[in-house]
N, C-alpha and C positions, 0 to 999 in steps of 0.2 A: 640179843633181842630179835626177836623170828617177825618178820615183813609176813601180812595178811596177804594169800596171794591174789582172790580176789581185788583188794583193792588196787592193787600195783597193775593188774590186768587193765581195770574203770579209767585209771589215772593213765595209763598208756593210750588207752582209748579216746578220751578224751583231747589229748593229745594229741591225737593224731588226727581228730572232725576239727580240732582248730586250724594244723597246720593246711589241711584241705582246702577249708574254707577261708583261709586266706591267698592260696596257690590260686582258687578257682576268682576271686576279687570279687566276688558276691555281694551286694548290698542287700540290707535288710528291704521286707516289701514294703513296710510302711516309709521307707525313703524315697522309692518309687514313684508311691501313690504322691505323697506332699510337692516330689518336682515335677509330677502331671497336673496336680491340683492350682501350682504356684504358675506354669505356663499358660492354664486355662482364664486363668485371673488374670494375667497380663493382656493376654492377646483380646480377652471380653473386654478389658478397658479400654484398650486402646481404639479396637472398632467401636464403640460408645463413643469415645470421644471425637473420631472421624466422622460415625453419623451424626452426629448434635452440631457440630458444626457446620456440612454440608445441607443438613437441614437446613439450619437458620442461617444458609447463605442463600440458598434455592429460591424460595418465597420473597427476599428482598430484590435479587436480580429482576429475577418473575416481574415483579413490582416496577420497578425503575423501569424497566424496557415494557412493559404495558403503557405507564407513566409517559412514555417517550411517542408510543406510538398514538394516543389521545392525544398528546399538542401539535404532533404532526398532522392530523385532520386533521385539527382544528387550522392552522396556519395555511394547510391546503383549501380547505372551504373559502377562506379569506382571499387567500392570494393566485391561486391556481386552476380554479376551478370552471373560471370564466372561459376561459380558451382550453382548458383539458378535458373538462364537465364534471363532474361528480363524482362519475364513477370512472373515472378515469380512461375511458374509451374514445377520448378527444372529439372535436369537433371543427367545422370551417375553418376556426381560428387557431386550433393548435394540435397538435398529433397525439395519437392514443400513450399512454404511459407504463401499459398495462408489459411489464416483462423489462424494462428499464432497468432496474435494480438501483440498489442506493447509489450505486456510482456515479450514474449519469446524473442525478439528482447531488450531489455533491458535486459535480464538474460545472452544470450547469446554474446554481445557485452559488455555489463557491466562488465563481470568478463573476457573478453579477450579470451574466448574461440573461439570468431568469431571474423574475420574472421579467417576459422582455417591455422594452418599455415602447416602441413601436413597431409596425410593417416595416420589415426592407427584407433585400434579398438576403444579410445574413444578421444573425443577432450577436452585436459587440459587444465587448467585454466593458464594462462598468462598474462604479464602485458597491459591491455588495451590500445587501438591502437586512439579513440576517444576521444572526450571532454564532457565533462554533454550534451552540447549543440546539437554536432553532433549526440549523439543517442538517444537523445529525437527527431531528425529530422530523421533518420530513424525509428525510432519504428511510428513517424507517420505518413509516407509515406508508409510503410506496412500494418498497419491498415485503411487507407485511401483505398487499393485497394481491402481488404474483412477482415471486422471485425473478433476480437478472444479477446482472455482476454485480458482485461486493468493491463496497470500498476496499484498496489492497492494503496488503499487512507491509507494516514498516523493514520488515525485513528486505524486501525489494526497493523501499526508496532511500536507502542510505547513501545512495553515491559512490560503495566501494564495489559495484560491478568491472570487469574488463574493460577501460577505454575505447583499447585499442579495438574488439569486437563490436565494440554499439556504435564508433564511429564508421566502421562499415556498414554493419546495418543500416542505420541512420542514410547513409549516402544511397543505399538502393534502395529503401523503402519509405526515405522522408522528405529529400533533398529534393524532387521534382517540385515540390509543391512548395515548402516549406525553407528553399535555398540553402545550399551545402554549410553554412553558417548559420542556418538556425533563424533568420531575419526574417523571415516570412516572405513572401511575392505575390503576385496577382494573379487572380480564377478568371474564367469568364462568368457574364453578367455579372458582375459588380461583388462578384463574390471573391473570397480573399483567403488566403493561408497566414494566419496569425504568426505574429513573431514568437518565438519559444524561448528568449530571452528573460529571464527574470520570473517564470513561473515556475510552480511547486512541483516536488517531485511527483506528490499524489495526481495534480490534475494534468500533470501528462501523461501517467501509467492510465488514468481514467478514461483521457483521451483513447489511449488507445483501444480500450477493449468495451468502450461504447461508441466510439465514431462519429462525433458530433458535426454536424452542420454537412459540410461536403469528405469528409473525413472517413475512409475507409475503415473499418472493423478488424482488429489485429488481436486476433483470439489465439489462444494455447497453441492451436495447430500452425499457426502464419508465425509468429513469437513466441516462443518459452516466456514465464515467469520473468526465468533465469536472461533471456535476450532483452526483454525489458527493463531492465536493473541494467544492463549494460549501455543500452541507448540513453534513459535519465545518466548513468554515471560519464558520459562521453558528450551530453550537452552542459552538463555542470562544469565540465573540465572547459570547454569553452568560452563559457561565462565567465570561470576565473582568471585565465589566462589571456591577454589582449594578442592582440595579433602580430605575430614576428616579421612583418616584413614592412608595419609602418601602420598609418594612416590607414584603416582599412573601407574609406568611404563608404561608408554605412554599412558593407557586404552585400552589396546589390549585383555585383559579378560584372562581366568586362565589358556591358554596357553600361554600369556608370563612369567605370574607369574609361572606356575609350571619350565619351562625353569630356568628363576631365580635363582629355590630353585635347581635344577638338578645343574646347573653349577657349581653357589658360594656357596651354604649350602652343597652340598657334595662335593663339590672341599677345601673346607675351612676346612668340616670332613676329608678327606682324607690329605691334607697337614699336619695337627695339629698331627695327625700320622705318617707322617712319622717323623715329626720334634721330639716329642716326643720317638722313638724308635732310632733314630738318637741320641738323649743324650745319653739315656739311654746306650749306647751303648758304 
């Protein structure tokens, strides 16, 4: 039987565009086109779905923080306006507000110092007059009309800063006024450094970086963040731990202690004497 030699040639041929094109691992172009077409379809859906969502989150924010900042007028018209005025440029009675930010507005309403309730040389802390709600809607109705410092982000009031660093800090930059134990002590004219005992990590951070009453201004340049996180975490360690070496008489420093020893240590020498010569007797 005689083989066509043509076809043995085709068939060789053939043969050998397959073994090629499988050497060379070629895909077809319509398989190509379908995994560009099927990457295109993903990725279009996926930003579809990131814009539809950020969409209808945008306009409710928007919303609520508009929402926030009309109650805070309004609360400010009410309560603040009389001694700040209107437009917030202050007057005889109370100082401009204008560059405050929400912080001082959270310091000072948070701890019931505002609004204040009389004249004196400094305004005391009282029990608050607001709700969480209402002075997060003033402090951002005041920040709304000229930026100042923010409320700080909780990452710095956790209390797990260095101790051992904020208790240094603390001693050179707080301890004059505010006594090495945090108890507060006396200003002149009748003015006073509050005790730092028992308050929030917020409204000391806040303290610091608006400087309320005779309160010096401890911005980024004077204090990192980061050194403020340490001073809150080295007054909290204070708070929790009582004092190692006894009785620590309020922590008023070695004029109450010396007082102490004046009164009872020779008041208690001097009675044991007379009670003694009083026997004897």
């Amino acid at each position: 039987m005689k083989t066509d030699p043509t076809q043995t040639t085709t068939t060789k041929a053939s043969k050998k565009a397959a073994r090629a094109t499988r050497k060379s691992g070629r895909r077809s172009p319509f398989a190509s086109a379908a995994l560009l077409a099927i990457g295109l379809l993903v990725t279009g859906g996926a930003y579809a779905a990131v814009s539809v969502s950020t969409a209808s989150a945008e306009p409710v924010a928007a919303t609520k923080s508009q929402a926030s900042v009309d109650e805070g007028e309004k609360l400010f018209s009410a309560n603040c306006a009389t001694c700040h005025g209107l437009d917030m440029q202050g007057t005889t009675a109370g100082p401009s507000l204008l560059g405050v930010g929400a912080a001082a507005v959270d310091f000072q309403v948070g701890t019931g110092r505002m609004p204040l309730q009389n004249q004196g040389p400094q305004a005391p802390e009282k029990p608050v007059q607001f709700t969480e709600e209402q002075i997060s809607s003033l402090a951002a109705y005041v920040a709304s009309v000229a930026p100042g410092p923010e409320v700080p982000e909780e990452q710095y009031l956790d209390g797990e800063g260095d101790a051992s660093n904020g208790a240094q800090l603390f001693r050179i930059n707080c301890a004059m006024c505010h006594n090495v134990a945090a108890a507060g002590g006396a200003l002149t004219e009748g003015k006073y450094a509050p005790s730092l005992v028992g308050v929030s990590a917020a409204h000391i951070y806040e303290a610091m970086i608006t400087g309320p009453q005779n309160m010096p201004v401890f911005n980024d340049m004077n204090l990192s963040p980061e050194d403020k996180r340490d001073i809150i975490t080295a007054l909290k360690f204070m708070e929790k731990n009582p004092s190692p070496g006894g009785n620590d008489l309020g922590s008023l420093g070695p004029v109450s202690e010396g007082l102490f020893l004046w009164i009872f240590g020779l008041g208690s020498i001097v009675a044991l004497t007379v009670w003694i010569t009083a026997k004897s007797n």
